[in-house]
N, C-alpha and C positions, 0 to 999 in steps of 0.2 A: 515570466517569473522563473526564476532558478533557485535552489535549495543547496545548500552545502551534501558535500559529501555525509558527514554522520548523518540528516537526516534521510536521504539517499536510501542508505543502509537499512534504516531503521523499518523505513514504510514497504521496501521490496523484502526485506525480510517478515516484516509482519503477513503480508500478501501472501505474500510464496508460502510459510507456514499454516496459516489460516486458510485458504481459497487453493492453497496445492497448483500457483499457477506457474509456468517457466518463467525461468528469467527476462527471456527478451519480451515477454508480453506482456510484464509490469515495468518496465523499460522503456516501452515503447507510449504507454501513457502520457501524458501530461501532467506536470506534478499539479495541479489544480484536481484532476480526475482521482489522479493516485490518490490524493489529500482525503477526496469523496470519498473511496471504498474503502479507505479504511476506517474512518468515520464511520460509517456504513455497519462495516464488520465488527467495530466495536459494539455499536450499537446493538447488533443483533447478538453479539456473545454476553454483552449486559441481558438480554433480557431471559438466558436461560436458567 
């Protein structure tokens, strides 16, 4: 599965600002994974 460039953008940016993680390590995921943690990160920033 592949994802457009905007959404690309959208989830290594959310990552990287959220989780403070490099570039190539939210890169290097799988957008399925990627998809997870930010799902994830949402979820736990909903629950503060």
């Amino acid at each position: 599965m592949t994802c457009g460039p905007d959404v690309l953008y959208q989830e290594v940016s959310y990552l990287a600002y959220h989780l403070h993680w490099q570039l190539d390590a939210v890169l290097d995921l799988e957008h399925a994974d990627r998809r997870r943690f930010v799902r994830l990160t949402r979820d736990l920033a909903a629950q503060r």
